[in-house]
mmCIF file of the N, C-alpha and C atoms, coordinates in Angstrom:
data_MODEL
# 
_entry.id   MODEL 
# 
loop_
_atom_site.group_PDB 
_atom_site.id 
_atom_site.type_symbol 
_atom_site.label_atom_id 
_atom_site.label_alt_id 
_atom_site.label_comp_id 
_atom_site.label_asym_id 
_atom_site.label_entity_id 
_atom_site.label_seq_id 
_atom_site.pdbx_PDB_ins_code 
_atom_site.Cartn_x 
_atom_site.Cartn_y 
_atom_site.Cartn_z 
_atom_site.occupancy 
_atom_site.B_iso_or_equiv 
_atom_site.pdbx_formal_charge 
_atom_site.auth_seq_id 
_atom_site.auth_comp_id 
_atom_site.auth_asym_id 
_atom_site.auth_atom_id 
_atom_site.pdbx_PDB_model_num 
ATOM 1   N N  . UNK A 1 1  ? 0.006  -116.367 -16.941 1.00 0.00 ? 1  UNK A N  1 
ATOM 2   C CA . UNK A 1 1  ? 0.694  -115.553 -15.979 1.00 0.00 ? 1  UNK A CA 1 
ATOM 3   C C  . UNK A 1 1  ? 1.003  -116.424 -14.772 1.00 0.00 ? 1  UNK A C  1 
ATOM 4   N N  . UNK A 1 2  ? 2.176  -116.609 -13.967 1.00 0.00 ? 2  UNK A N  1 
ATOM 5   C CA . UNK A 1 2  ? 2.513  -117.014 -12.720 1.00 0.00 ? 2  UNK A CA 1 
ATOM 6   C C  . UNK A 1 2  ? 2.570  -115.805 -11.691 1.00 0.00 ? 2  UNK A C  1 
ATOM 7   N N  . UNK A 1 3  ? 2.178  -116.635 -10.882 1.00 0.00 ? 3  UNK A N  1 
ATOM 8   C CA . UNK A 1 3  ? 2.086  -115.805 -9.670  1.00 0.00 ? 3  UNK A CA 1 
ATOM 9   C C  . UNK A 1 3  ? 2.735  -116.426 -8.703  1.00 0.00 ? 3  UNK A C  1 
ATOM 10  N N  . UNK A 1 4  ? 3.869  -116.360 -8.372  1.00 0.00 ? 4  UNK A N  1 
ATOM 11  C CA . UNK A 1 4  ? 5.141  -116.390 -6.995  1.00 0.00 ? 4  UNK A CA 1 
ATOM 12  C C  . UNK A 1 4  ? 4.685  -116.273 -6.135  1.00 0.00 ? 4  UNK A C  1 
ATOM 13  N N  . UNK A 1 5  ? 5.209  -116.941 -4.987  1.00 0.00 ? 5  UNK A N  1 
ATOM 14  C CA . UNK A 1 5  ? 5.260  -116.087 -3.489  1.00 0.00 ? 5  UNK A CA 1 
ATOM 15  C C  . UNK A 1 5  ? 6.574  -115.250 -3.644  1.00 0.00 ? 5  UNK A C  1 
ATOM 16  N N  . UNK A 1 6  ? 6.153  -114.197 -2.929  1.00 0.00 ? 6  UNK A N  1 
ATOM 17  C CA . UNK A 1 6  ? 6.983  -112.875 -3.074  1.00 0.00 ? 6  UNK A CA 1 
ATOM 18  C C  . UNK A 1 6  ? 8.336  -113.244 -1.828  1.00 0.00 ? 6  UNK A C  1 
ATOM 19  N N  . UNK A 1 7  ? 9.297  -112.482 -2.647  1.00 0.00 ? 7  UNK A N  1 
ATOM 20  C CA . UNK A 1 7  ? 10.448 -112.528 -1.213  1.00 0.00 ? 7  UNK A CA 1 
ATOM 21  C C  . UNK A 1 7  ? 11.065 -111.273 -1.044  1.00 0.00 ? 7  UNK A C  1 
ATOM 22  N N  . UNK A 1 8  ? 12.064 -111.586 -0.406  1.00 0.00 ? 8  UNK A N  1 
ATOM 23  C CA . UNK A 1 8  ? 12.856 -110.090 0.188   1.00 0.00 ? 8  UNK A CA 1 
ATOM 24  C C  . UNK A 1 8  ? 12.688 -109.107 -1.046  1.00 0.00 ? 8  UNK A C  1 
ATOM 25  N N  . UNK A 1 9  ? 13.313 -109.840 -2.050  1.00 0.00 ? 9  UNK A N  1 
ATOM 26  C CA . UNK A 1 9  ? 14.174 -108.528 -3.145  1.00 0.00 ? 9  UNK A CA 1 
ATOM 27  C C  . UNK A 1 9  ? 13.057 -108.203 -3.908  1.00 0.00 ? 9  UNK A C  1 
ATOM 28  N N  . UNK A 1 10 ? 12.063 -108.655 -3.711  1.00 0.00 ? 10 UNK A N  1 
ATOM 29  C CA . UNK A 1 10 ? 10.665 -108.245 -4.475  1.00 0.00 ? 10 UNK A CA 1 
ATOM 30  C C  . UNK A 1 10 ? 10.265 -106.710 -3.831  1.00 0.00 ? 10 UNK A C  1 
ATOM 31  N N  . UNK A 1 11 ? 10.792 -106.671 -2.440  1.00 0.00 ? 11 UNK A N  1 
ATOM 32  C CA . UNK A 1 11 ? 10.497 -105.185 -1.741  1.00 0.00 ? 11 UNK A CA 1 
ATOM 33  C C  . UNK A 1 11 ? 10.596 -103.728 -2.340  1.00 0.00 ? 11 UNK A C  1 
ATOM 34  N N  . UNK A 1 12 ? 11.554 -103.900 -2.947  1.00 0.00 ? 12 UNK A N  1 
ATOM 35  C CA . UNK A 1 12 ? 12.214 -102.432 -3.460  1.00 0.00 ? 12 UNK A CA 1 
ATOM 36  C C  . UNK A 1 12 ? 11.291 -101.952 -4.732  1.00 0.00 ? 12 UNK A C  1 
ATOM 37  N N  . UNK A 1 13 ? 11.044 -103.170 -5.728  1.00 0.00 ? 13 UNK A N  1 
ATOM 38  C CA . UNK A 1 13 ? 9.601  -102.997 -6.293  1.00 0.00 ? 13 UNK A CA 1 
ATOM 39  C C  . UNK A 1 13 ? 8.094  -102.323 -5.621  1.00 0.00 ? 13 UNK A C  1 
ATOM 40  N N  . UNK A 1 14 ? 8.116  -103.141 -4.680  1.00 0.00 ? 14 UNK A N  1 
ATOM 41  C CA . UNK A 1 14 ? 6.577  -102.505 -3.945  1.00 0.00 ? 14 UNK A CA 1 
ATOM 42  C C  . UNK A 1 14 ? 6.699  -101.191 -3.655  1.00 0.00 ? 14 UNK A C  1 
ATOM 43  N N  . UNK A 1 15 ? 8.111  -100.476 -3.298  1.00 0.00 ? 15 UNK A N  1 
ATOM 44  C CA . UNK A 1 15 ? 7.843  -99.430  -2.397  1.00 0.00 ? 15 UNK A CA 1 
ATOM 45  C C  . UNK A 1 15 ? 7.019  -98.583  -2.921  1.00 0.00 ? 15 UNK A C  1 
ATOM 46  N N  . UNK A 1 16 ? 7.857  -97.904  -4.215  1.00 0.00 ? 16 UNK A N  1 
ATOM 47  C CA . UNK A 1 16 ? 6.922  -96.981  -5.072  1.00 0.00 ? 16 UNK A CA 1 
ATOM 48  C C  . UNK A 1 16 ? 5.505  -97.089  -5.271  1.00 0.00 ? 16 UNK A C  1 
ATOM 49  N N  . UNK A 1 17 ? 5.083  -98.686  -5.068  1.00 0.00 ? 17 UNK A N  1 
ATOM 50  C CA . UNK A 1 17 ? 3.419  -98.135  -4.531  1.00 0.00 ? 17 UNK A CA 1 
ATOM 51  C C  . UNK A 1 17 ? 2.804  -98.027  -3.807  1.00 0.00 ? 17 UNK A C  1 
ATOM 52  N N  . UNK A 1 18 ? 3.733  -98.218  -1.999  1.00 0.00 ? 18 UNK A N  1 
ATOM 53  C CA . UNK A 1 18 ? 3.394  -97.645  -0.826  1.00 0.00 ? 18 UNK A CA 1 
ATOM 54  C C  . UNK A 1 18 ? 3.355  -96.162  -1.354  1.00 0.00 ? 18 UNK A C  1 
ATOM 55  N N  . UNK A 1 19 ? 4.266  -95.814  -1.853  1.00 0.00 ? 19 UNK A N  1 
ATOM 56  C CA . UNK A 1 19 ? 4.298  -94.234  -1.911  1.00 0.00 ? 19 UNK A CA 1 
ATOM 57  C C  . UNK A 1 19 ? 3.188  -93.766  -2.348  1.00 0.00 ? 19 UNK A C  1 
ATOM 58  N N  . UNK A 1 20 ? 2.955  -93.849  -3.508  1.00 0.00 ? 20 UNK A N  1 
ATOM 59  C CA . UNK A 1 20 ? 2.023  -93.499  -4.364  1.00 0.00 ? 20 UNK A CA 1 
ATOM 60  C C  . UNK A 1 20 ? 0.321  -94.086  -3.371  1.00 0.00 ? 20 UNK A C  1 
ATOM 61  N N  . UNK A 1 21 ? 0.256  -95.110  -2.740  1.00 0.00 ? 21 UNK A N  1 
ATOM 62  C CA . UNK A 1 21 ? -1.338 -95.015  -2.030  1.00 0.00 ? 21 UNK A CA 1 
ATOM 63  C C  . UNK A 1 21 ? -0.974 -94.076  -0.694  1.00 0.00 ? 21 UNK A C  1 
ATOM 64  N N  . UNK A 1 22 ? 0.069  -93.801  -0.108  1.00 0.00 ? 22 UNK A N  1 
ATOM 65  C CA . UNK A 1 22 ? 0.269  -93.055  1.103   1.00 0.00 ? 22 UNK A CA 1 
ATOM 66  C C  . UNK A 1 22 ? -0.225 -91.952  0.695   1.00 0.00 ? 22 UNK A C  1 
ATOM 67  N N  . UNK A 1 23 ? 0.031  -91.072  -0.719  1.00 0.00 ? 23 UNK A N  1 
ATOM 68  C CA . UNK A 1 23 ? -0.110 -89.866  -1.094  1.00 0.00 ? 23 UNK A CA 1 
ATOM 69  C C  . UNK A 1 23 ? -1.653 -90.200  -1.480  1.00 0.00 ? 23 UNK A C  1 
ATOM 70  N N  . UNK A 1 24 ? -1.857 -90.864  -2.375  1.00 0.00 ? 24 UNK A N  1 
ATOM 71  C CA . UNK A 1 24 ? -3.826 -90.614  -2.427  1.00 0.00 ? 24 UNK A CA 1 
ATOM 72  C C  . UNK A 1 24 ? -4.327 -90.872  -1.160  1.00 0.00 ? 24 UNK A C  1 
ATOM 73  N N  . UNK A 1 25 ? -4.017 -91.425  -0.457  1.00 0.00 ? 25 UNK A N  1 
ATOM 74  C CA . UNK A 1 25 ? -4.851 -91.378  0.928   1.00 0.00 ? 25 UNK A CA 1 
ATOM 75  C C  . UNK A 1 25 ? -4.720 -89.785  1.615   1.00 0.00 ? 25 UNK A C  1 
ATOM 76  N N  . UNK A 1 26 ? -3.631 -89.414  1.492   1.00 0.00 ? 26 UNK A N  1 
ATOM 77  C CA . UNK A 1 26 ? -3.349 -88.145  2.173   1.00 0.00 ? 26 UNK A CA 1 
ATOM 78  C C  . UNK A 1 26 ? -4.046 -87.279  1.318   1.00 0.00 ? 26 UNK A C  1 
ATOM 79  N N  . UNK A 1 27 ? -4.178 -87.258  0.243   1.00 0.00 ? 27 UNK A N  1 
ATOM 80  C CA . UNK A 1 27 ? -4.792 -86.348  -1.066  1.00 0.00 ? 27 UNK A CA 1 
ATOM 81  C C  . UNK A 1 27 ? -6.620 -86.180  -0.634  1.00 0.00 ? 27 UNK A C  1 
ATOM 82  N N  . UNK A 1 28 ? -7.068 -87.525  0.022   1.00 0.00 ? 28 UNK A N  1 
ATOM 83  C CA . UNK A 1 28 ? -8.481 -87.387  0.099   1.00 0.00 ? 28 UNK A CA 1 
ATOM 84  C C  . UNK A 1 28 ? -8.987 -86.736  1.817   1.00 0.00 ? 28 UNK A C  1 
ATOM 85  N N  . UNK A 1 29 ? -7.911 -87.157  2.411   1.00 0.00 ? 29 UNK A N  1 
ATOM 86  C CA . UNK A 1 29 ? -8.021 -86.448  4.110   1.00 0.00 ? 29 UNK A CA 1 
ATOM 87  C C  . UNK A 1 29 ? -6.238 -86.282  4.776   1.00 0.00 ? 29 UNK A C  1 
ATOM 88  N N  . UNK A 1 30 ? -5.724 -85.614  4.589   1.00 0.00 ? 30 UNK A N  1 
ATOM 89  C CA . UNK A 1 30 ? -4.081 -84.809  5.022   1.00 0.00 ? 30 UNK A CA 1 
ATOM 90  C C  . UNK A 1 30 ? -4.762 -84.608  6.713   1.00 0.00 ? 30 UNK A C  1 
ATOM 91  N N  . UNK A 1 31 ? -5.607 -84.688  7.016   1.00 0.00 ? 31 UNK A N  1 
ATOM 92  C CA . UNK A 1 31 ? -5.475 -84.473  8.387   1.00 0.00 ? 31 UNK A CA 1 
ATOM 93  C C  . UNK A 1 31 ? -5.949 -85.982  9.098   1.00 0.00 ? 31 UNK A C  1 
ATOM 94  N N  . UNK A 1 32 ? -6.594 -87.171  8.355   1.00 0.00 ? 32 UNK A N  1 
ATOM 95  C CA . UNK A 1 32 ? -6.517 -88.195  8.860   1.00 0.00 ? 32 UNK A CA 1 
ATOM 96  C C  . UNK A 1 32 ? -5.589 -89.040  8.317   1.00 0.00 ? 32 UNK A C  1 
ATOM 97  N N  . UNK A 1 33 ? -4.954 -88.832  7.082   1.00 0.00 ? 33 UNK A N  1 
ATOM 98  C CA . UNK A 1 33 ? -3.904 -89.476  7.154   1.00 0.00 ? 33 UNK A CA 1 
ATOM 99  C C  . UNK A 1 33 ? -2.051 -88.660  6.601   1.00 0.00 ? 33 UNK A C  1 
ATOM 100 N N  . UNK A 1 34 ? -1.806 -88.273  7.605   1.00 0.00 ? 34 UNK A N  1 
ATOM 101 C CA . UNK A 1 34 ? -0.686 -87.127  7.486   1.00 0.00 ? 34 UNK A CA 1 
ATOM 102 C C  . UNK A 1 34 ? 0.200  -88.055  7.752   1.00 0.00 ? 34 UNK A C  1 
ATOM 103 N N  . UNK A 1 35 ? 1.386  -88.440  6.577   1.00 0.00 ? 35 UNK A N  1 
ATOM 104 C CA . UNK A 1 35 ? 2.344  -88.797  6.749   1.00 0.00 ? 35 UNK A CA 1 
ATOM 105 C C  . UNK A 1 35 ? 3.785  -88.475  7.010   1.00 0.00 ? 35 UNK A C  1 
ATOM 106 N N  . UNK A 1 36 ? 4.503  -88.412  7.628   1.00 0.00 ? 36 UNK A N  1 
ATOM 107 C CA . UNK A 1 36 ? 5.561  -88.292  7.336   1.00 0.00 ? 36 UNK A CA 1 
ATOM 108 C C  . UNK A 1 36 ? 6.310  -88.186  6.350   1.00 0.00 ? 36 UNK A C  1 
ATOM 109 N N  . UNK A 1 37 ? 7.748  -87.552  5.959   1.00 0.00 ? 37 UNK A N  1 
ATOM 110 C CA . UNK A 1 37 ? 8.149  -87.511  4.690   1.00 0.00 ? 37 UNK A CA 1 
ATOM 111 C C  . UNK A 1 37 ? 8.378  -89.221  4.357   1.00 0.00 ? 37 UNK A C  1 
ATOM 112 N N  . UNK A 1 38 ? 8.538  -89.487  3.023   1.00 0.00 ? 38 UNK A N  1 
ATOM 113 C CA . UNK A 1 38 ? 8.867  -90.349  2.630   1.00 0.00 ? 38 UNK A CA 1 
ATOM 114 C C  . UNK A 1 38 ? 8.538  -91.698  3.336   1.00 0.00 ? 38 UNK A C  1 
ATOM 115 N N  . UNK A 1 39 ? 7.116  -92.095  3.270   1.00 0.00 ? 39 UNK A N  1 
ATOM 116 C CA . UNK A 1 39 ? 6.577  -93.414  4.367   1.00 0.00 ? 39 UNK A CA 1 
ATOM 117 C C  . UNK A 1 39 ? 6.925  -94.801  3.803   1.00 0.00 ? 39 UNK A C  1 
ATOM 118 N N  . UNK A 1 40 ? 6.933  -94.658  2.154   1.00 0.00 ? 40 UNK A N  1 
ATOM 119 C CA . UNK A 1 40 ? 7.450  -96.115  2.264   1.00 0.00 ? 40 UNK A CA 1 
ATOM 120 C C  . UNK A 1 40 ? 9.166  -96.641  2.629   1.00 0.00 ? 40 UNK A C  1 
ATOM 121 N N  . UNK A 1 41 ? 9.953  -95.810  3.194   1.00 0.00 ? 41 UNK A N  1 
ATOM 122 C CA . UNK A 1 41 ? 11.237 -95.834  3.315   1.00 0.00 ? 41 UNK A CA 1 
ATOM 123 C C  . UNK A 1 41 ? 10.776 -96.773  5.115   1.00 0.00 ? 41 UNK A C  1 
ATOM 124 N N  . UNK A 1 42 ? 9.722  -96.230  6.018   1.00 0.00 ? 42 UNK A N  1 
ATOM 125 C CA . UNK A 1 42 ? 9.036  -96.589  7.215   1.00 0.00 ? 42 UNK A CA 1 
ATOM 126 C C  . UNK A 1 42 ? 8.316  -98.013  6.896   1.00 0.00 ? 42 UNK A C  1 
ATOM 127 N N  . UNK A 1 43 ? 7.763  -98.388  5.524   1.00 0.00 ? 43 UNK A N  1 
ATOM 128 C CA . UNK A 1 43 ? 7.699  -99.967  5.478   1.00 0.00 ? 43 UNK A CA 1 
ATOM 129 C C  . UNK A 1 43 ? 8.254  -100.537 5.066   1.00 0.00 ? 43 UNK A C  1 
ATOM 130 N N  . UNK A 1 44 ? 9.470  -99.922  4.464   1.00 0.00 ? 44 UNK A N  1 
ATOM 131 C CA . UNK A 1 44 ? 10.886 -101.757 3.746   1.00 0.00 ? 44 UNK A CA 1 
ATOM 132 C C  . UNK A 1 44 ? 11.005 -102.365 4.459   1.00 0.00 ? 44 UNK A C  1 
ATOM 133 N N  . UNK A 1 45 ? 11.383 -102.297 5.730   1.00 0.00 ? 45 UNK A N  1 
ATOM 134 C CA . UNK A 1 45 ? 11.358 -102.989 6.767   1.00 0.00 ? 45 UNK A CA 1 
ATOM 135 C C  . UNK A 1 45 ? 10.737 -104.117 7.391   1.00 0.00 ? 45 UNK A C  1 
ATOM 136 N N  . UNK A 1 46 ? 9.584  -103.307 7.728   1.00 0.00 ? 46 UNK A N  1 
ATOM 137 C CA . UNK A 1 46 ? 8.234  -104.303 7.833   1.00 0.00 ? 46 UNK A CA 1 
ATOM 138 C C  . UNK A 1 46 ? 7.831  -105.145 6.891   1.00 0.00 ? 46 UNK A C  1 
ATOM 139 N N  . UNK A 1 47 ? 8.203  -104.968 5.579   1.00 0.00 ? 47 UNK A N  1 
ATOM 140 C CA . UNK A 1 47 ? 8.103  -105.633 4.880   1.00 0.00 ? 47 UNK A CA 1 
ATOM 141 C C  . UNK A 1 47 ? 8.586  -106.607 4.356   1.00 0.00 ? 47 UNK A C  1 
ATOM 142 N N  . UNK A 1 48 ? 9.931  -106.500 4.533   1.00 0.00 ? 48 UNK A N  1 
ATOM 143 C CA . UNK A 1 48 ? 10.732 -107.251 4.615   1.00 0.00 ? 48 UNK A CA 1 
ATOM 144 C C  . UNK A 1 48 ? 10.520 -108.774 5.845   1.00 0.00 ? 48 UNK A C  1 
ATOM 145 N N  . UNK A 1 49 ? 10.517 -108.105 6.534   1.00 0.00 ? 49 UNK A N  1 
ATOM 146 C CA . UNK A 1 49 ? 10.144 -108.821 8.293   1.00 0.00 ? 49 UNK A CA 1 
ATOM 147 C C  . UNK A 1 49 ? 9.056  -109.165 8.459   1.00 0.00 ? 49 UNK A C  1 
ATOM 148 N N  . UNK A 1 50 ? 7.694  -108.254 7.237   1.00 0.00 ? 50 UNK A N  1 
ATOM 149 C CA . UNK A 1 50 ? 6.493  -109.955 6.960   1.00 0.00 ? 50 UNK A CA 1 
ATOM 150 C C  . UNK A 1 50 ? 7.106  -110.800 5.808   1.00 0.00 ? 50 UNK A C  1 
ATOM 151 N N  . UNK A 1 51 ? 7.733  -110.398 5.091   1.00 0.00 ? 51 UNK A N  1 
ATOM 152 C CA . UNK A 1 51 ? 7.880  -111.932 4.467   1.00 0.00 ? 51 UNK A CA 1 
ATOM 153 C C  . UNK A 1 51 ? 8.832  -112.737 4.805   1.00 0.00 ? 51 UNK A C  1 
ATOM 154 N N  . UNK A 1 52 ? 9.857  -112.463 5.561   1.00 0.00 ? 52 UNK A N  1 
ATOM 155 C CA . UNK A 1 52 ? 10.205 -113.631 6.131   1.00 0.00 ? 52 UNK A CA 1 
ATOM 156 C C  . UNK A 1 52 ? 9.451  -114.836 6.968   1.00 0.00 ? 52 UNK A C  1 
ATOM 157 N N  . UNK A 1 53 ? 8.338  -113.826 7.296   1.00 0.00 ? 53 UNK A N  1 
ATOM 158 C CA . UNK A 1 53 ? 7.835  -114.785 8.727   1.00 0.00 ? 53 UNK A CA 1 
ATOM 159 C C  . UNK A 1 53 ? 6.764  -115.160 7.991   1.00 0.00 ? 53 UNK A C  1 
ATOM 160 N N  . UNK A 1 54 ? 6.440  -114.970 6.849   1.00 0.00 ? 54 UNK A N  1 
ATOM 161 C CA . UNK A 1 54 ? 5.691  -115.924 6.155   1.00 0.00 ? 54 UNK A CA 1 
ATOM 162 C C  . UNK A 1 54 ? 6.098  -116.567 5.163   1.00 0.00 ? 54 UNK A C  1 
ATOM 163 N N  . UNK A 1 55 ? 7.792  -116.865 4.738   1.00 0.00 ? 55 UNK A N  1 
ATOM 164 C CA . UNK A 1 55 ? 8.304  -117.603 3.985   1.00 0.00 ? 55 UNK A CA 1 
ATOM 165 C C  . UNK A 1 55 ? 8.432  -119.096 4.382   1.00 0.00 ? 55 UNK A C  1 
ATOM 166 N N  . UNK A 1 56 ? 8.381  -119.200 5.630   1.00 0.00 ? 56 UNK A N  1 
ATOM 167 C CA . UNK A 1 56 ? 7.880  -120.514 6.113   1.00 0.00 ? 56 UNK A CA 1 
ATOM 168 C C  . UNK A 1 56 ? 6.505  -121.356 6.369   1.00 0.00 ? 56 UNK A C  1 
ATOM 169 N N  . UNK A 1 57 ? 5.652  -122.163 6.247   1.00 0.00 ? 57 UNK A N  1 
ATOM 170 C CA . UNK A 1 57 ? 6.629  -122.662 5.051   1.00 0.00 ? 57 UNK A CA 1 
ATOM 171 C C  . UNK A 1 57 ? 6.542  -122.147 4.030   1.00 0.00 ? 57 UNK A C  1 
ATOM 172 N N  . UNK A 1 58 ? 7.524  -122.677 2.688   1.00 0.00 ? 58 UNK A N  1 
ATOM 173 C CA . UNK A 1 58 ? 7.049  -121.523 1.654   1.00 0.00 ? 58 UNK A CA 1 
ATOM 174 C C  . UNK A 1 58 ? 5.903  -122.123 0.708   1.00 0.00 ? 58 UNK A C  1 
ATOM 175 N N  . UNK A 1 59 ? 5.036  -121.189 0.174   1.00 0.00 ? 59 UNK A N  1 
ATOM 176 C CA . UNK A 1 59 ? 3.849  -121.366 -0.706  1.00 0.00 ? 59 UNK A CA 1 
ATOM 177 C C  . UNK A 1 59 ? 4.381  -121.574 -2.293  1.00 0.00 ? 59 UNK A C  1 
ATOM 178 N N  . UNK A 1 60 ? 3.796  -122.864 -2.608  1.00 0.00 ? 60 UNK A N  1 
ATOM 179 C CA . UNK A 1 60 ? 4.225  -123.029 -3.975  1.00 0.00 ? 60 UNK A CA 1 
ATOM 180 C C  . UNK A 1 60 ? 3.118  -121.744 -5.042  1.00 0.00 ? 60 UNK A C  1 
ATOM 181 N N  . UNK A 1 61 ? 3.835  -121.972 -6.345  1.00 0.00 ? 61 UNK A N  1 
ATOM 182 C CA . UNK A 1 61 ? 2.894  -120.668 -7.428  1.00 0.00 ? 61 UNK A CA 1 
ATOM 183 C C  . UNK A 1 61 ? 2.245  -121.149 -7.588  1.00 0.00 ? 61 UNK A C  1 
ATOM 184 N N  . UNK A 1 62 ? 1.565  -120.395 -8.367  1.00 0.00 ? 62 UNK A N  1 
ATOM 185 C CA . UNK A 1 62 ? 0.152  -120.545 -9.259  1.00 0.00 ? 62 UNK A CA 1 
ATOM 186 C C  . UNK A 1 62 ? 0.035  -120.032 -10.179 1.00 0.00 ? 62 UNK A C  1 
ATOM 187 N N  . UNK A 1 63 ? -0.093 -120.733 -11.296 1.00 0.00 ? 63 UNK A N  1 
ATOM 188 C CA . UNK A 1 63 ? -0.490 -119.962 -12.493 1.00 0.00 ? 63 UNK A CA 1 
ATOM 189 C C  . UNK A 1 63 ? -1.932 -119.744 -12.691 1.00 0.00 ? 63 UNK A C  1 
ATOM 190 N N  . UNK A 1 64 ? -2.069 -118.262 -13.387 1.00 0.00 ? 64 UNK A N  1 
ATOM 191 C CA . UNK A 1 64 ? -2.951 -118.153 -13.596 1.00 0.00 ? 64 UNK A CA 1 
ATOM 192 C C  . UNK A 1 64 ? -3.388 -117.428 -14.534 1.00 0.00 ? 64 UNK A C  1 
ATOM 193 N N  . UNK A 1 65 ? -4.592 -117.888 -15.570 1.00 0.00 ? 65 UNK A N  1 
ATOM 194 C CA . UNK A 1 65 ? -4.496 -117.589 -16.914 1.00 0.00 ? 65 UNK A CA 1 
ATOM 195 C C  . UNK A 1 65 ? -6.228 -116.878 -17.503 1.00 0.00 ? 65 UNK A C  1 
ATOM 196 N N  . UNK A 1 66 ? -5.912 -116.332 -18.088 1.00 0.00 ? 66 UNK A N  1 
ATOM 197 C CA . UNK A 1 66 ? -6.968 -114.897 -18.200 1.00 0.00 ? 66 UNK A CA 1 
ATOM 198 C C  . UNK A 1 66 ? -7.876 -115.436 -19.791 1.00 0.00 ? 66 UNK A C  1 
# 
């Protein structure tokens, strides 16, 4: 298996599992963690805007094998 450093277009992948831990977190306490509708639409962004600023410099892969 290789393992990349991740970039922009890798984002749209992750979201669906911001979503999905936003909702089990909310599932175990809705009053400590009450989200807004739709929260990972609130980190593409950020996410985006950490990996730029950690694409420098950029990290070579790694494979890694099981």
């Amino acid at each position: 298996m290789l393992i990349r450093t991740a970039t922009t277009t890798d984002v749209p992948a992750v979201l669906p599992m911001v979503a999905k831990i936003c909702a089990l977190h909310e599932s175990w306490d809705s009053a400590k963690y009450a989200f807004l509708a739709h929260p990972e639409q609130r980190y593409e962004q950020w996410l985006i805007r950490l990996q730029i600023a950690m694409a420098l410099p950029t990290l070579p892969a790694y494979a890694v094998y099981f």
